[in-house]
N, C-alpha and C positions, 0 to 999 in steps of 0.2 A: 504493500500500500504506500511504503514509502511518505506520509504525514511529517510534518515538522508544525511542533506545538510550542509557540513560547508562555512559559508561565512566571509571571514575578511576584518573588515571595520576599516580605520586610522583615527584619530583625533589629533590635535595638541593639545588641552587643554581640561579641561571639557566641557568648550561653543562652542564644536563642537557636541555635540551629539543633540543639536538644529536643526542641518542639518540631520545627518544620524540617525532622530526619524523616519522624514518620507521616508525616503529610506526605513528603516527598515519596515514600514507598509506598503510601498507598496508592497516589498517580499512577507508579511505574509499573506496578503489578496489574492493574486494570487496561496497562495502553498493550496494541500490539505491539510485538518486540521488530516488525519493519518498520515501526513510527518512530520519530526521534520526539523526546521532551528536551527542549530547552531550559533549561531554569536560571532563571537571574535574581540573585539573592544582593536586595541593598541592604547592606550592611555598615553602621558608625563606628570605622576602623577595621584593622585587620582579623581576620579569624584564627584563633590560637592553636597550636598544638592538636586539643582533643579534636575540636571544630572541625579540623581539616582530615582526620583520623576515619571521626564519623562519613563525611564526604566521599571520601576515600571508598567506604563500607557500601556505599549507596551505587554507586559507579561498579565495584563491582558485582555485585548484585546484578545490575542493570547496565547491558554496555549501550543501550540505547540512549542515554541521558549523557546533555553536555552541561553541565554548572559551572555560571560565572560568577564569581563573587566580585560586587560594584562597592566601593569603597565610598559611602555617602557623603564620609565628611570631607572630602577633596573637592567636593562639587555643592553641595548644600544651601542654601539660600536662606533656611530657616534656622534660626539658633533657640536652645531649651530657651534662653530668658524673654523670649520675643513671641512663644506659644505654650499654655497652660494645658499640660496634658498630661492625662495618667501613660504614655504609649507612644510615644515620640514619633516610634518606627511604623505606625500610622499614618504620619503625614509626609515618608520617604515616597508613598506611591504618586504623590503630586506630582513629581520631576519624572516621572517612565516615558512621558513625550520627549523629555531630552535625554535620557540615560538610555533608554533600549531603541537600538535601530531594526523594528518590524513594521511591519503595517499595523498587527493588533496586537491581543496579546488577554492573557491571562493574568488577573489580580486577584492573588487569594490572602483572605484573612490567615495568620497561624493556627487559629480555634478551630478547626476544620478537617474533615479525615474523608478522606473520595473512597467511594463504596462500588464507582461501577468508570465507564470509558469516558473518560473526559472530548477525546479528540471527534466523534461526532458534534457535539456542540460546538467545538473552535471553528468548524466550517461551516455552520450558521452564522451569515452574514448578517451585522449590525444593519438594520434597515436604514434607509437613507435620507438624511437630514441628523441624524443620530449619531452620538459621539461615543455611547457608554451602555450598556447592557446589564441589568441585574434584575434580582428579585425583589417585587414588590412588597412594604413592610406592611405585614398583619398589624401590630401597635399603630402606624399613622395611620391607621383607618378608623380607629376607636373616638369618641365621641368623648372630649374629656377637657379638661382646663390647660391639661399639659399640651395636649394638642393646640389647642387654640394658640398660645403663645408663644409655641415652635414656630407656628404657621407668623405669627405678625414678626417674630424674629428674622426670618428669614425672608420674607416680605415676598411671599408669596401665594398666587391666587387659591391655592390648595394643596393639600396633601398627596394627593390622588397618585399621583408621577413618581412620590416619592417610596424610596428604593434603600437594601440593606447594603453595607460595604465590603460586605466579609466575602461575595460572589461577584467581580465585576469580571465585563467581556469590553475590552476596553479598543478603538478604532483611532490607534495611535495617529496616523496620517491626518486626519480630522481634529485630532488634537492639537496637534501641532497647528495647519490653519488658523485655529481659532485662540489660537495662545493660550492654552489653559492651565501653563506654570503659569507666567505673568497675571493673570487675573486671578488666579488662586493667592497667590505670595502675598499681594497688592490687598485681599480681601482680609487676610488672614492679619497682618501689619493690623489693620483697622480693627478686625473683630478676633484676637488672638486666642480667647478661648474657644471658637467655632471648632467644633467634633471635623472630624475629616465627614463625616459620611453625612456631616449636616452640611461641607461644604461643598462636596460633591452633587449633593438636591440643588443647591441653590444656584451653582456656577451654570451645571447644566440643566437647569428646568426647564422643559420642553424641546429638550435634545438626548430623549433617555427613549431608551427601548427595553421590551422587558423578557426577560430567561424564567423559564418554566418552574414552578415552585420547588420541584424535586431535584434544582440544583443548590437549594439552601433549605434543610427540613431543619427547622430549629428542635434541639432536643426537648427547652423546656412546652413546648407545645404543639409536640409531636402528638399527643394523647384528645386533643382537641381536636385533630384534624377532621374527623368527620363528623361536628359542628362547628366549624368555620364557616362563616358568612361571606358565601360567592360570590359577592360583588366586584373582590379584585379576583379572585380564582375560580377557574371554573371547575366543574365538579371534575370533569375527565383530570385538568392537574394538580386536585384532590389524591384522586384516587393514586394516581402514581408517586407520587409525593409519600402516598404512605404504601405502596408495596414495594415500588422501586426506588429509594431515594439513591440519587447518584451523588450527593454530597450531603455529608451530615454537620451540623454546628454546634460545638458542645456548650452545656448550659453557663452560667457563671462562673462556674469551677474547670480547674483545667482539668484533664484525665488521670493527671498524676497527683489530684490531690480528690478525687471522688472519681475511683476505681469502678465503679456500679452501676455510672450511668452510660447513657444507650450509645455504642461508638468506642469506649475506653478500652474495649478487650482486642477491638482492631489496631487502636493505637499500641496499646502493650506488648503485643504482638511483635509490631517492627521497632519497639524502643528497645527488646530483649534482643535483637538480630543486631543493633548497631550502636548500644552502648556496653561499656562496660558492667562487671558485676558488682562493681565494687559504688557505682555512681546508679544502676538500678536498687542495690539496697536504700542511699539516702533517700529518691523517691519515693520510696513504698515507706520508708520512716518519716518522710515528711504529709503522706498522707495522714496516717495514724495520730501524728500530732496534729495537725490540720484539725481532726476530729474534735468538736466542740472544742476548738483552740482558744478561745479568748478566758473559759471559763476555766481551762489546766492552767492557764496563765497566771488565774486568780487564786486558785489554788497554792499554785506552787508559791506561792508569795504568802501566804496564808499560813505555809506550811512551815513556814523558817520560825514561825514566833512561838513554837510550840514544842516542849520537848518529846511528847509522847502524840503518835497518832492512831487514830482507828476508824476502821474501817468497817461501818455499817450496814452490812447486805451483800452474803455470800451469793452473790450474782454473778451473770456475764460482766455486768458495768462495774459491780466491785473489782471483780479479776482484772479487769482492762484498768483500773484507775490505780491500783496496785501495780501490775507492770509500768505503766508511765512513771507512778513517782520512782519506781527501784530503778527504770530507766536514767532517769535524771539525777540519779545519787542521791536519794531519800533514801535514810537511813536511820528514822524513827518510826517504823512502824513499827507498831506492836502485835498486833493480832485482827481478823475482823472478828466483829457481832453477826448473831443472827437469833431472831426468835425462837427460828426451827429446830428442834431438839435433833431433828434425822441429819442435821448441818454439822450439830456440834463435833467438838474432836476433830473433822476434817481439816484436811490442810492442803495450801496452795504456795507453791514457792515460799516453802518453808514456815508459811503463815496458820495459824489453829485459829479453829472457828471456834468461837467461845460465849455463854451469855454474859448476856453485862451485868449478873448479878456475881458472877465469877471473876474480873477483873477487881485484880489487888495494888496496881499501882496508883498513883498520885493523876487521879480524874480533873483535878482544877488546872493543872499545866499540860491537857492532852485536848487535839481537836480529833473529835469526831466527824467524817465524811459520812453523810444521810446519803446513802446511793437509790433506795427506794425513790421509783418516781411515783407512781399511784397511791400509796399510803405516806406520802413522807412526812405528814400534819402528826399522823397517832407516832409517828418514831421521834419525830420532835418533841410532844407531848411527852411520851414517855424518857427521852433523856432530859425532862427538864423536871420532873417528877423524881428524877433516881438523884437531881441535883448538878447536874451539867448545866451549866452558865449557857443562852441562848447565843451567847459572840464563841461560843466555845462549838457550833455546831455549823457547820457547812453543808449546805444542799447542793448536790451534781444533779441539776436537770438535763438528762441526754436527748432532751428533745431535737430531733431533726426537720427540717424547712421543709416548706412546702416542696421547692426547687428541690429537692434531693428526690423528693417521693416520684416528681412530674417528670424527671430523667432517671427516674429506676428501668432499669434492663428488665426484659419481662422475666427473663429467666432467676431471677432475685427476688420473684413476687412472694414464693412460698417462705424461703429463708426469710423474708424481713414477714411475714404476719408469726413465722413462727417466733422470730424475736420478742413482737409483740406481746405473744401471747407469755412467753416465760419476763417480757416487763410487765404485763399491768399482774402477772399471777399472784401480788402479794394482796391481792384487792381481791374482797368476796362476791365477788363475780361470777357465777355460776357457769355462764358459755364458756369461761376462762378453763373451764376443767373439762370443756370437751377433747377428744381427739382434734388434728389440725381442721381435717379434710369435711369435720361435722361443722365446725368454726365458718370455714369457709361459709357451706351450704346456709347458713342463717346472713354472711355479711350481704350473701347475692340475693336475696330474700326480699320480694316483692314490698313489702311491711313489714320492718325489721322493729324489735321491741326497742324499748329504750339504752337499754347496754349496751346493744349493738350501734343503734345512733351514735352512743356516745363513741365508740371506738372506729368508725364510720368519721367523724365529725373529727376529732380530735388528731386521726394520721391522713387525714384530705384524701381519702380512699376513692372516693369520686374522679381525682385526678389520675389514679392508677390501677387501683387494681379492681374496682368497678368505672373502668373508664371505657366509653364506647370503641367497642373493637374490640378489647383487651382482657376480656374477665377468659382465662386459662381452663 
């Protein structure tokens, strides 16, 4: 077939090509091996050592793929102090009318992992009058304050045009023409915190064409798709969108710090082929602490003022809260608590499960961690009853986001209800004591009682695992 694809991928520093290695592989493996991919990586500054190791990895892997790394800060126009952005390497795609010499070309966000052939769509040609190619956004269609203000912001007639940034098909030749560094740089000088992808709506509004939804399925509402409101999709790029997607966008989180959601095991996949083992451990350690991280943060600060700890609730979230601190070089735990007499005696990394009527140390200089989430009012109650000072108790709520649930993998549905099931179990709950798979049959349940509501309501179950299409 012989195809030639150019695709440009930004990075902020060289410890960005850790993310777009496996973008990169996922390209390669879906194009045919007579097609060439071009990739043009801008980059602020040189690529170090590993950077170039992994590259290395990728190439050969794939002899089809030619990688040129564009050294952004030799040629740049925009300096950090001159634009307010969480992402710098966002606003590197402005200058691809001057830095890549094609006619078009590929702009991919790094958040992104391709599931199927990209090079059919590079030979759909941008219609003409049109500069830029992408997916129309579901959120500016929505009917909101936020919207309203976008829209006088950008001082334009409507939202309707407007398009996400993380999928462009861009008709460099037509860029150039119409100068769209210079009216970009020129816009951005004036409006310095403008988002790229607000500034790309606005530069070209009514010079946009649009790519079929199933080249940007966003993870977090993927699970909605077959109530989406047609108006910018039509049902046929519905439908494909959720059985074909050929590019997927992962939620707020990156893959390497929420491993579960939909897309993460493809990217895992090509990070184990072309990183090290030694830098795939830190990722999967950095997930785990990731893990309810602001609240181990409080913890662990919490934890120095105390000589003696304990740990309340021989659970999964005890176990996990106990490995983080011995992680971290805590080295005052004493023991966990547990009501349950069939607990006591047990031990976990070297830890006895004990009642609190059994501890003989000095309880006024020890914090207690309440790992219970559903009862943790009676456990508070009761160490405040045996005489434990209330600044003296810490509560771990391991509550997770909505976002987490809305980009759960389907294959993770049964694991996290069974989770659920052994968190709310200290709670007298009756469904709680069913088998998993009886559990289930009441949560899918036409008129579910009020228990069920409540545990329905409480892990946004509607978003997944009774989410249209979706119930297993």
């Amino acid at each position: 077939m012989n195809r030639e694809v150019a695709i440009v991928l930004t990075i902020e520093n060289s410890a960005g090509i850790i993310n777009i290695g496996s973008l990169m592989m996922s390209i390669l493996e879906h194009t045919n091996a007579d097609d060439v991919v071009k990739f043009y990586v801008l980059v602020n500054g040189d690529i170090d050592d590993d950077g170039k190791k992994i590259l290395k990895k990728i190439k050969w892997y794939y002899s089809n793929c030619l990688i040129n790394c564009v050294d952004i800060q030799k040629c740049i126009e925009i300096k950090r102090g001159e634009v307010t952005c969480e992402e710098l390497d966002g606003y590197y795609r402005i200058l691809c009318p001057e830095l890549i010499d094609e006619d078009e070309c590929f702009c991919l966000g790094s958040n992104i992992i391709v599931k199927r052939d990209l090079t059919s769509l590079y030979e759909r040609k941008i219609k003409d009058g049109c500069s830029i190619a992408g997916v129309r956004s579901l959120e500016a269609t929505w009917d909101n304050a936020t919207n309203e203000n976008l829209q006088t912001a950008l001082g334009l007639d409507n939202l309707k045009q407007y398009i996400y940034s993380d999928v462009l098909l861009l008709n460099l030749n037509r860029m150039r023409q119409e100068n769209f560094v210079g009216e970009s740089i020129t816009l951005l000088k004036n409006t310095p915190s403008l988002t790229f992808q607000n500034l790309i709506n606005k530069v070209l509004f009514g010079k946009i064409d649009y790519l079929p939804l199933q080249y940007n399925v966003s993870n977090e509402y993927f699970l909605c798709i077959e109530t989406w409101y047609t108006e910018i999709y039509t049902e046929e790029e519905l439908y494909y969108a959720d059985q074909f997607p050929v590019i997927v966008r992962f939620g707020h989180l990156q893959p390497w710090v929420n491993s579960r959601q939909r897309g993460s095991d493809i990217w895992w996949r090509y990070a184990e082929q072309l990183l090290e083992p030694q830098l795939i451990g830190q990722l999967k350690n950095l997930e785990k602490r990731e893990s309810g991280s602001s609240l181990k943060v409080s913890l662990l600060g919490e934890s120095k003022k105390y000589k003696s700890i304990v740990i309340f609730g021989f659970t999964k979230l005890g176990k996990d809260i106990l490995d983080f601190l011995m992680d971290e070089g805590v080295e005052k735990i004493r023991c966990f608590c547990d009501n349950s007499m069939e607990k006591r005696d047990q031990l976990y990394r070297g830890m006895k499960v004990e009642l609190l009527e059994q501890l003989k140390f000095n309880l006024q200089d020890t914090l207690f961690i309440n790992v219970s989430q559903r009862a943790y009012n009676s456990i508070d109650n009761q160490l405040l009853r045996f005489g434990i000072q209330y600044e003296n108790i810490f509560h771990f709520m391991n509550k997770k986001n909505i976002q987490y649930y809305m980009t759960l993998d389907d294959k993770y549905y049964r694991q996290e209800l069974q989770w659920i099931k052994e968190r709310e179990g200290d709670y007298n709950v009756d469904i709680l004591n069913l088998p998993l798979e009886e559990l289930e049959k009441m949560l899918k349940a036409k008129e579910p009682g009020e228990a069920v509501k409540y545990l329905i309501d409480k892990y946004w179950m509607n978003t997944w695992f009774l989410a249209p299409g979706r119930i297993s």
